[in-house]
NULUM-648990 format. One record per atom (N, C-alpha, C, CB): z, y, x. Coordinates in steps of 0.001 Angstrom, whole numbers, plus 500000, padded with zeros to 6 digits. Atoms other than C-alpha are relative to their C-alpha. Glycine has a CB too. Layout:
N
ZYX ...
This chain:
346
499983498835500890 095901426596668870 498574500483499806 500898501141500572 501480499584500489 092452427794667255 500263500569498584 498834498633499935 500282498684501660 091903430700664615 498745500464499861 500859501688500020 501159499860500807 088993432123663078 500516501657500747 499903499445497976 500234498763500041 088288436063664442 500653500700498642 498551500124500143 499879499147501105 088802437377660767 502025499393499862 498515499520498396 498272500446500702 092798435269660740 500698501180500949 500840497866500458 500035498873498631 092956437323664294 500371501348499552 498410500199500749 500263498910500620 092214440096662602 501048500937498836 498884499556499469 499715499913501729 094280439909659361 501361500354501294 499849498271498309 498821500315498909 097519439339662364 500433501465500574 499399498911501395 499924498572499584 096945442694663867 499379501535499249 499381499864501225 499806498956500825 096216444733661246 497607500779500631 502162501251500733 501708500028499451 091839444775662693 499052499803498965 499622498756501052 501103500402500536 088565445549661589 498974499506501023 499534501016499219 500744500608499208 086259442598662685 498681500704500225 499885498763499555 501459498649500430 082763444361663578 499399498716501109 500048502555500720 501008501353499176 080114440671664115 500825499061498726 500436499388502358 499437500878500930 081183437216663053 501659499935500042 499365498624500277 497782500264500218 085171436722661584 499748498497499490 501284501355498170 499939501439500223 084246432986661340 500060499353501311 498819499477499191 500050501388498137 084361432078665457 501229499630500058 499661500749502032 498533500883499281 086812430005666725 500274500435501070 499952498463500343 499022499220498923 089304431543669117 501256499340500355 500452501385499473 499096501134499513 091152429134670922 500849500401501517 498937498581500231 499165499703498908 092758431214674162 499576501526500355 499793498901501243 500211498661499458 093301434360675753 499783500206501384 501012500751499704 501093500091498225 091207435449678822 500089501775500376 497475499320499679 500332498913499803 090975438654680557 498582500576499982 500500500141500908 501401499198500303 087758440756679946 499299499291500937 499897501729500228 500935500256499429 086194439875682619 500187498346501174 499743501450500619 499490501409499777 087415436034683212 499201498894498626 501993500101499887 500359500615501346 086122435614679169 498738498981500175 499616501228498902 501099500602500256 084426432838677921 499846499264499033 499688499459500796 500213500944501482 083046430827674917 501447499715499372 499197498290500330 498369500479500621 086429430419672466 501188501222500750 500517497926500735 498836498763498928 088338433393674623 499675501267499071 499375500444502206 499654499101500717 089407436692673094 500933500607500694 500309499653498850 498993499402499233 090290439420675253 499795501477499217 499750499908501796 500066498050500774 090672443451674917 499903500807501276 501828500764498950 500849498508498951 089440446774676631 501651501060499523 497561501048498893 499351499076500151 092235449257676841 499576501317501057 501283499450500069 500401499567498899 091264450711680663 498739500139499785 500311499311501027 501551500120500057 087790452477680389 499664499297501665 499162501828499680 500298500278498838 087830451104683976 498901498776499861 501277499735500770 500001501506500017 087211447677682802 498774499798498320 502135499264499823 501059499670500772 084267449186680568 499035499070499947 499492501092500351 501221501105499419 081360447305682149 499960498832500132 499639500084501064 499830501349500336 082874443894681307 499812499617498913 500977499584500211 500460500187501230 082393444477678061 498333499573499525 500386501193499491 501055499894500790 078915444492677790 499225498702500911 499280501677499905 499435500965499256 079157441120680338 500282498503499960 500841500397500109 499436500712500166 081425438956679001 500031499167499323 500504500266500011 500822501107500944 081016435810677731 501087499943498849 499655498253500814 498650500465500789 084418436119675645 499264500078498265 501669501397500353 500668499682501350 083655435368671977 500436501473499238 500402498745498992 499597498754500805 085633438554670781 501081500509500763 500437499746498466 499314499182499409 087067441760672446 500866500768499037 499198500733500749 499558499309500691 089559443571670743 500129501473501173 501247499242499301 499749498891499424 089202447389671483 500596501118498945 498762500380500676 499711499475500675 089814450672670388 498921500211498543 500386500854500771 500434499325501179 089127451881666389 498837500974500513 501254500785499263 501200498681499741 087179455043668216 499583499831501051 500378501514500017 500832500604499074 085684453040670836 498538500156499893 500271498732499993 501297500229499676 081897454227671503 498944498969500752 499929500796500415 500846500050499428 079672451739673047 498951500671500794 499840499650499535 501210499021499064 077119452985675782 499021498906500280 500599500811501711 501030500795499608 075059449823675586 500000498446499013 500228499795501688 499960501077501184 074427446731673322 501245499016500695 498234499047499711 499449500825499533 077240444644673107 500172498870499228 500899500436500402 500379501238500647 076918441009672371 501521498928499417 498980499173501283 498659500485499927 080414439937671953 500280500624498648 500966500456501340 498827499868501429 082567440112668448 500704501187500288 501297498649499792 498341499341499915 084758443145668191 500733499900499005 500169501426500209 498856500323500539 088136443612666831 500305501452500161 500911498828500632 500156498486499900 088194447464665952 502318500390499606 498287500749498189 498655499569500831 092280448168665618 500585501534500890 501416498434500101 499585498607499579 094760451693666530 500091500023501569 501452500422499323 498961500301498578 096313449945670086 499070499136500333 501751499325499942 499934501300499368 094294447329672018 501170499400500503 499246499998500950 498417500654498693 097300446962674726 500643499666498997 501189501225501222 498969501244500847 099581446223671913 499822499388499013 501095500305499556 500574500880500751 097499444629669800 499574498673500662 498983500626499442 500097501144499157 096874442091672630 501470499440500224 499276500387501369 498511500056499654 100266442166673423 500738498927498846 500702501699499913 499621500967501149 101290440468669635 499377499326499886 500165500257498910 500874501445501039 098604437671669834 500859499657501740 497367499731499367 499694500708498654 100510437222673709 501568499227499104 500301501405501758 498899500107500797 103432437272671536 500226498401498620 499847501584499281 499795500734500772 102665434785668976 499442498645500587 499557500496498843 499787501193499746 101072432307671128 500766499952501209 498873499312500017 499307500368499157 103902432483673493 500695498920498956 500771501137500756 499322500684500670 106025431439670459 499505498245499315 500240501025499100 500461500871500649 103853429384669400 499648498130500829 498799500873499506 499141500756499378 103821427140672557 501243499119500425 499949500285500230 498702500381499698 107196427189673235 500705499297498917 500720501107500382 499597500201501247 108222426498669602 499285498795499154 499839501254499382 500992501158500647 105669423201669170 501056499043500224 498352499592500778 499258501096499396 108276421073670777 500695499408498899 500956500418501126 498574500375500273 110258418975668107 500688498284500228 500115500416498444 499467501011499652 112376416218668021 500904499246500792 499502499770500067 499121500329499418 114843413997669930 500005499039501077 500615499783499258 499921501625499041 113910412244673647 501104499461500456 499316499964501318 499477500598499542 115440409616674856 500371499943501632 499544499293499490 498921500197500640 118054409620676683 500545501111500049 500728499053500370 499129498610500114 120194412406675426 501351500249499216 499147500963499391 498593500240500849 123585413249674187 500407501233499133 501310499708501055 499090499009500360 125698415084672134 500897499572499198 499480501032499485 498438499626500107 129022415491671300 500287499728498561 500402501650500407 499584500160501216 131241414606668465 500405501071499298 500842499213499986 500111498083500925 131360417593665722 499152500726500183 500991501166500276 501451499363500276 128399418792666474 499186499830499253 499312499953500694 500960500390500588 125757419584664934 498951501078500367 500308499760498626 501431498970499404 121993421274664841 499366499959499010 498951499563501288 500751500146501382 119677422573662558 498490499734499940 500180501252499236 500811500672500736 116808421692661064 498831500074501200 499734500647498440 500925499882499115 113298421476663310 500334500436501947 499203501052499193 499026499371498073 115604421109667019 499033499039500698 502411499394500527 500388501231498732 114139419576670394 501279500037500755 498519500395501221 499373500725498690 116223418046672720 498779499101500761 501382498865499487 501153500686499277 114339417016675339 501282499348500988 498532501167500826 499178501140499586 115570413836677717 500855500392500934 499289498898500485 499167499721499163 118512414170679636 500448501374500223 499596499526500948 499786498516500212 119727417356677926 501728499465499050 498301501039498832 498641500206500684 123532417370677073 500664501009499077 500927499802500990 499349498805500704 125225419073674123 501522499439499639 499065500495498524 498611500356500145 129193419028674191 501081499676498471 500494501118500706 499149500555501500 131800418409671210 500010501143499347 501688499382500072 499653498784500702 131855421283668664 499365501003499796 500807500449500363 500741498589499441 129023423119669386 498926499756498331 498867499864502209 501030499827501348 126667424591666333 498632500752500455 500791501039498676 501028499679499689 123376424555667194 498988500950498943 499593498851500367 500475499542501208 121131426629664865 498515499175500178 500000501802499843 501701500665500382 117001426028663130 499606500255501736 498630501293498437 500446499660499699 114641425844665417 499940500069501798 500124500612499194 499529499928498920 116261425819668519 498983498790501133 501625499744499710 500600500573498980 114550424171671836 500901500011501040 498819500567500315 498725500224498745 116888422649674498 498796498999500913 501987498855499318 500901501147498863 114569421285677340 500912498952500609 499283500837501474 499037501417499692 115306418074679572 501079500828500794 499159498497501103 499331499278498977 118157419041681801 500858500584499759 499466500699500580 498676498893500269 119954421269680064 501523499651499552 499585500925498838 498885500167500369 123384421453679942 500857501275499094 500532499620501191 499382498995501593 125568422892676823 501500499606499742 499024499484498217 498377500749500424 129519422387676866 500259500123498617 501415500752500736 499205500102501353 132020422498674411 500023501116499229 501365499677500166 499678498714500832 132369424846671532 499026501066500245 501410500580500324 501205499168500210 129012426033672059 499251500577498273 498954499039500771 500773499418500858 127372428631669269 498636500596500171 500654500767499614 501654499677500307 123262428929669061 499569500562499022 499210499013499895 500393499017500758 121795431323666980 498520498751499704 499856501820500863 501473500566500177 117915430128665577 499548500761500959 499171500138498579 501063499776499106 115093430243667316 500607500233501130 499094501017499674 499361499656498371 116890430172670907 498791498834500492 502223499494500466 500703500675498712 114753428656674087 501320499672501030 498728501206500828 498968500015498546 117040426936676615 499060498949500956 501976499188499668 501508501496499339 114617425512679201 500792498940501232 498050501110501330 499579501013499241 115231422780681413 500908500664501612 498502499071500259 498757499787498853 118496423051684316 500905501123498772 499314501008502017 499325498568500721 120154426009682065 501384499442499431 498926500757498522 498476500156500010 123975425529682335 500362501195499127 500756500039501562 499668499585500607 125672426796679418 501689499782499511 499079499851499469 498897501029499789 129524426574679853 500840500352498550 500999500260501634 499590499887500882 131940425837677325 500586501236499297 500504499262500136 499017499266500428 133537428189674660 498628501751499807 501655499923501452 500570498994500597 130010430325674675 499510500622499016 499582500079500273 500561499443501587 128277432457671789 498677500829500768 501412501342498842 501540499205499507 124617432962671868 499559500271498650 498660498966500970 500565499569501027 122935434602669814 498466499818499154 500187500982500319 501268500439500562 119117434342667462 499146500568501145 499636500571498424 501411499876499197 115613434083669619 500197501098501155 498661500517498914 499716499616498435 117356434330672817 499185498923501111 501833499873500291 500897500996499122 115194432791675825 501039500160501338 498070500579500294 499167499755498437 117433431534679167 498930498794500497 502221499576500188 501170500289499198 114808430453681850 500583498871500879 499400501318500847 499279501231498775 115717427863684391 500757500233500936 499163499321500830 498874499230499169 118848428129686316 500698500518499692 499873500697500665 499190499426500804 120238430172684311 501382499611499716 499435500024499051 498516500687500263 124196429775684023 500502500860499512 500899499490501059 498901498992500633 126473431197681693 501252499322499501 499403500796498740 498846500135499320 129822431248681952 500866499148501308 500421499847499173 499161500827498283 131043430170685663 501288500829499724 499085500504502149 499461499087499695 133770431581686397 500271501208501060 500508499582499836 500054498975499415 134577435270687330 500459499900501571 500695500842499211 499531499805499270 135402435886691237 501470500463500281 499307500408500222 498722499416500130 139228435966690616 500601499695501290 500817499488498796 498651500707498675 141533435070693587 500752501389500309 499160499187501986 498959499156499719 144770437045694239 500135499827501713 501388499556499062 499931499911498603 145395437844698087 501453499271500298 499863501616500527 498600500577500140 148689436125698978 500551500779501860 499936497688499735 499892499768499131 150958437215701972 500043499242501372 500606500476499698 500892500821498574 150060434519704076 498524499780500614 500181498744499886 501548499993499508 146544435397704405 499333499447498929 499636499145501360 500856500802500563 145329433211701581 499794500147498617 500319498843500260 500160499538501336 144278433282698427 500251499118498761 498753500429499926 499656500996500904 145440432117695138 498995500611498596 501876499916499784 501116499880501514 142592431684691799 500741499962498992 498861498779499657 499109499266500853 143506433599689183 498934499131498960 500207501957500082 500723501033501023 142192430951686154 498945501055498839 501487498984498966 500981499825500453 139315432523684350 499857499243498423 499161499645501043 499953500592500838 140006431802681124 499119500400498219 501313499928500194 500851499375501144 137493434125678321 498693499241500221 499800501745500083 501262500563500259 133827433568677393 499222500963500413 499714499581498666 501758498999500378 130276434969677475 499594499707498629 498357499411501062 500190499901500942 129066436486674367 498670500753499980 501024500378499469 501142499508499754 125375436950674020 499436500263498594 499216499120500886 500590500083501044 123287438912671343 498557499535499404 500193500877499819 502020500339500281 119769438658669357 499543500522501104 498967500899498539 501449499587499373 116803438770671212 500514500643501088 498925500994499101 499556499760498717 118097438599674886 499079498912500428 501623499925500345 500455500500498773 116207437427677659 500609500124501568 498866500501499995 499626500883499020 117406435640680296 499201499419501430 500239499045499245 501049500800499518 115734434851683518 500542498985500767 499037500716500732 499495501538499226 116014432010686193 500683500624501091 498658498776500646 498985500301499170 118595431571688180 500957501032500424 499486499484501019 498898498802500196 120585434650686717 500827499533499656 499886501059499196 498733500673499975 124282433843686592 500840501252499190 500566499552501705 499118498830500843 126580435681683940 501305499003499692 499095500722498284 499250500890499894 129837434852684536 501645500746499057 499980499606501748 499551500586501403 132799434377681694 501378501113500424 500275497826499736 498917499109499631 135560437178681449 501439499474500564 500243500745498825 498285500715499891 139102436403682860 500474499985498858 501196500775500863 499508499959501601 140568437295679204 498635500655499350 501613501130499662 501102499125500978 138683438349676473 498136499418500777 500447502373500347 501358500549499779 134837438279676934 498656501197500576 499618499323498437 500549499197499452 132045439282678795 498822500078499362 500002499834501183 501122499806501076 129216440704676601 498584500825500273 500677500730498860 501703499571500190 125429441137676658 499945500450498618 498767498635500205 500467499576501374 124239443254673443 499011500114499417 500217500814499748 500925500450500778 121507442738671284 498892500589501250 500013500603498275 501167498747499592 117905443667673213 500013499675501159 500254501677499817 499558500436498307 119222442751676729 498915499452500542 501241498837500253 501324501123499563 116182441492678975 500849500405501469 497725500493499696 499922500323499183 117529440465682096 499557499141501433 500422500005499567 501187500590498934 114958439451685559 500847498830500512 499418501179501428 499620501166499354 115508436837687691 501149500291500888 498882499415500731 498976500224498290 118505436089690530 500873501537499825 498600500015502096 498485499395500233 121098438473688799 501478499820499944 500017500289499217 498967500641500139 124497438306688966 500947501349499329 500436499234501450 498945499339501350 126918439805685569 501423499056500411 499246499515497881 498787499830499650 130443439612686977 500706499986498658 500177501197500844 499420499872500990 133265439337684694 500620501220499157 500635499342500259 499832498914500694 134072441041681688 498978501483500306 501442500199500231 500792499238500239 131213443061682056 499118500435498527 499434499641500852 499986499985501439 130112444625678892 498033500931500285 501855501154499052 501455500087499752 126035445032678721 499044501179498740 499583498106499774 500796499888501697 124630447510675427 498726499903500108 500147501424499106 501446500725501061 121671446971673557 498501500734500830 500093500817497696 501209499544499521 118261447362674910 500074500223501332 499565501098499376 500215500138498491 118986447491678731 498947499535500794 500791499346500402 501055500751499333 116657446687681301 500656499731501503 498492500898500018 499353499995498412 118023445234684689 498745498851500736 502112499186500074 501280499983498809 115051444430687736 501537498745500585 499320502192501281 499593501529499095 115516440885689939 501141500996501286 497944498891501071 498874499435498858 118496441075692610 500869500614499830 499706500678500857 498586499103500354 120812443170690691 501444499491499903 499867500567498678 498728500184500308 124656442890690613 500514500995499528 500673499615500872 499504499169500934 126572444287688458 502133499473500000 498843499596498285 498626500680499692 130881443770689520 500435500310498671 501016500588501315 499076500017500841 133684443267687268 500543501690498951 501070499375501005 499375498810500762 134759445339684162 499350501064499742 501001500484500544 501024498907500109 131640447622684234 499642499966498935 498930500027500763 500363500036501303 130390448752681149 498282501112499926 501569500667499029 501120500324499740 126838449187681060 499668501573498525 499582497951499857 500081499603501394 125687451827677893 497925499480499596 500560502175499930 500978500684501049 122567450932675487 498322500821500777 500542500636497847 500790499716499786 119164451637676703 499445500205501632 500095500732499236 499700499297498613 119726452050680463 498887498722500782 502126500054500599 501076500966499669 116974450699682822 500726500355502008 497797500659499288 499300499988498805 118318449684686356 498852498922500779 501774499473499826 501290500542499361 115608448902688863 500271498751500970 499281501197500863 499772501001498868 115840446036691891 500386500184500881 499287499470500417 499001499891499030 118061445329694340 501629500926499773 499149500615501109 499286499114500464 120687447945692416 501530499371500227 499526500334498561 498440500682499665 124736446857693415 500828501293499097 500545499895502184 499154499512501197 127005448289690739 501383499775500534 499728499169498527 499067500680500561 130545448512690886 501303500075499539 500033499398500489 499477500407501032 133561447229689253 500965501491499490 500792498539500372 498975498852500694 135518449459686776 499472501676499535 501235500236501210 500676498943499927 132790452433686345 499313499446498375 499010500231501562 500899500075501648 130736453135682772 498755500837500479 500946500951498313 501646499162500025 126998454438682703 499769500287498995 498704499360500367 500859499391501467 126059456382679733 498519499421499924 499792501885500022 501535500333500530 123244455367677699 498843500370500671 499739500569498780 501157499365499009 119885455727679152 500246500542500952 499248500852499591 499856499811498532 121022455759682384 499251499453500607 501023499712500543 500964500819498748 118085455037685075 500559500154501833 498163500888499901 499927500265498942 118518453508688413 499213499262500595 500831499738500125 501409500729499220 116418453408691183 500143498665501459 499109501571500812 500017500937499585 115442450713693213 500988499960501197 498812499741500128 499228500058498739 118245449686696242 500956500980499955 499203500159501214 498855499043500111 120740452102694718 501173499304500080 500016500792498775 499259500377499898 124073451631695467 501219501188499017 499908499641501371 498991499123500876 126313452914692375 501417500282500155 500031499530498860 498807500181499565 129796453879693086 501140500414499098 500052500589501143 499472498975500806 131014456238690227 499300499804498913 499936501351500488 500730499959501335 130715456626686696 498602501100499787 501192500426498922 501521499493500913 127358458108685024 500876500416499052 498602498756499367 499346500220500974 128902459818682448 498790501231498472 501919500479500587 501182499213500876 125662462135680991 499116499305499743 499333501097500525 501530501080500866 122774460370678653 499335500587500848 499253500163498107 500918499719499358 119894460278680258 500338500061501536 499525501075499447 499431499478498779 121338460640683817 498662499138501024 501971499472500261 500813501298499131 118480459350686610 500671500251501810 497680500325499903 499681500480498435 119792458183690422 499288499409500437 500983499317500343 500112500384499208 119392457232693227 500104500300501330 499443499754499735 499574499695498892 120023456206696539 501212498896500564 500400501413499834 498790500880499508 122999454518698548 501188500945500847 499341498733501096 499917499789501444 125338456235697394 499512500362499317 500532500369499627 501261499799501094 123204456931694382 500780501100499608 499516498734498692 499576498759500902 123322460700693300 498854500415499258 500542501266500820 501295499285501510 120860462857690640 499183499903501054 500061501971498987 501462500262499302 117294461707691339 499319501111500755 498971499616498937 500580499000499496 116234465448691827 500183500298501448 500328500951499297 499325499463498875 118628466037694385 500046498531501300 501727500618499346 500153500638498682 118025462954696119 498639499510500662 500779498915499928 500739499639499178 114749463792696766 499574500564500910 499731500087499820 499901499069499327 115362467063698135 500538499627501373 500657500862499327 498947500325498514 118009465333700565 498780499184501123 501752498509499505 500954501507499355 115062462501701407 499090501063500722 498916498627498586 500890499307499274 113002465379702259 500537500477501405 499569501092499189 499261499294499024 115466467152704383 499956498988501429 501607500307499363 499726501408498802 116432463426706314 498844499667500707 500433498461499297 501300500019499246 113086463242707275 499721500841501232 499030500344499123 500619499027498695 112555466213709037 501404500011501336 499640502097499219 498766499526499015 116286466095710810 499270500329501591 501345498528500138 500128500023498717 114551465085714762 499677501215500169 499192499101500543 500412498968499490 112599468335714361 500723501346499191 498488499878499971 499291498934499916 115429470449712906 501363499884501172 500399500250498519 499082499776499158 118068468992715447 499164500681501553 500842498518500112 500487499462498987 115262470122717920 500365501926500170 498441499528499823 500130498782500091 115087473734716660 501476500210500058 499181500504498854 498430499872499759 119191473627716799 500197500207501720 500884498415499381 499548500060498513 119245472717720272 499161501289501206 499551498223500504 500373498720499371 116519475431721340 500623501208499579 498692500211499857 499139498735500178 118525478204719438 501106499639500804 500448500394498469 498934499865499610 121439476855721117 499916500394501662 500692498812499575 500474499822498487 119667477033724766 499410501909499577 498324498433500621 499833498288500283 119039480910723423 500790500376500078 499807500633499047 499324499622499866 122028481573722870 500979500320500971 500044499735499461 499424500336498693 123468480317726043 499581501396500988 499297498404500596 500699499181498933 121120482540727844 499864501467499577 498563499416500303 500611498312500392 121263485805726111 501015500292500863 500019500875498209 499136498997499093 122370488490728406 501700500500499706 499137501346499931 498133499631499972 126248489410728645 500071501359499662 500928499843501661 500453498735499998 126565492997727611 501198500465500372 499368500566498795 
């Protein structure tokens, strides 16, 4: 990948200030930069790299003063941070999205089909019936059952079990490991001690622009279906229980579980290690903090927890304060109680 400063420029909406004819071939941190590199200043911390750095062109701020000659290209726009952020953005895509074509050896299924500019990479299986969309990237490894639906632009990278009967949606990324639809944890208790599996018979239904990480497991409703909603970014080594229902824009942190039948609302950011469970709803923008253990519905927007059981954040600071001091209030208990003992008889 190599652009010209001034194409750079045109991308993020920048005025170049030096040459808009260098070649800019990778992104470097400020003070890592060098010949062909193109980083940005957001942190005045990270001031004194600027004037430093061998990077051919910094993108900073529009009302960025200098305090000393600087020899480096700028890139004058409103945001560095997220003006860096959309060139991380386009050559992520732009990586990931070079791949095309069909290695050897690989399969797929009768009635299928895929659209236009697909990779399959070697020893990547796609089942009978499944409609792949443009664009799409299936690394080696991957597996894709039956009656699979792909949206464009999807990433499925290499190991990423995808079981039959799912629906994914456009410029969704699932990371390695990744499995969707296993089936749910059903088994009925029986009165001889043992247990009988209750057949798991719905799907997973995933929307746009979900992320997926490795070796998160979202597993396939008993009836009906268990649904991620548009926006969804999901960390690593999660586990989505059945018929769990996910809305739009969520954020869920590595280690989370989330049990059966929970319904999740749109915007809600749930930190690491968090255990959820089954049969409870969280209103929208619901935050949860790290190692909370949820037990009960959320049923106010905005609501923030935590804790094990997880109650209102305010109040479970106050408590955290209190638990702290207990040794030296059960002390002051036990000397009022050696007072009391001893007060005179009247």
């Amino acid at each position: 990948m190599e652009f010209t400063t001034g194409q750079i420029a045109h991308l993020i909406g920048g005025e170049v200030k030096g040459s808009d004819s260098l070649k800019i071939n990778k992104l470097a941190k400020i003070q890592e930069g060098q010949e062909g590199c193109i980083s940005f200043l957001s942190n005045l911390k990270y001031e004194p790299y600027l004037y430093t750095t061998e990077a051919s062109a910094v993108i900073v701020d529009k009302k960025f003063v200098p305090k000393s000659e600087v020899k480096t290209t700028l890139i004058l726009v409103d945001d560095p941070y997220t003006s860096f952020t959309t060139l991380l953005e386009e050559y992520h895509k732009f990586i990931s999205f070079m791949k095309t074509g069909v290695e050897n050896p690989s399969f797929i299924g009768q009635n299928s089909t895929t659209g236009e500019n697909i990779y399959r990479g070697a020893f990547s299986y796609i089942g009978n019936n499944c409609q792949i969309g443009k664009n799409v990237k299936i690394y080696p490894q991957a597996y894709i059952g039956d009656n699979v639906t792909i949206g464009d632009n999807t990433i499925v990278f290499s190991g990423v079990k995808i079981y039959s009967d799912s629906k994914i949606g456009s410029y969704c990324t699932f990371h390695s490991g990744s499995v969707i639809g296993s089936d749910g944890f059903g088994f009925a208790p029986q009165q001889d001690g043992t247990y009988k599996t209750i057949p798991q018979v719905g799907n997973v239904i995933i929307g746009n622009h979900v992320d997926i990480g490795a070796n998160t497991v979202i597993d396939c409703a008993t009836m009906g279906s268990t649904v991620i909603h548009d926006g969804v970014k999901l960390d690593n080594l999660i586990q989505i229980a059945h018929n769990v229902e996910i809305g739009k824009n969520t954020v869920v942190a590595a280690q989370s579980g989330i049990s059966g039948s929970t319904k999740i609302g749109e915007n809600c950011v749930i930190a690491g290690q968090v255990g959820i469970v089954g049969h409870i709803t969280l209103a929208n923008k619901t935050s949860i903090g790290a190692q909370s253990g949820v037990g009960k519905s959320v049923t106010t927007e905005g609501t923030a927890i935590h804790g094990s059981p997880a109650f209102e954040y305010k109040k479970f600071l106050k408590s955290s304060s209190v638990f702290r001091k207990l040794p030296e209030l059960q002390k002051r208990i036990e000397e009022l109680e050696e007072k009391i003992i001893n007060l005179p008889t009247l």
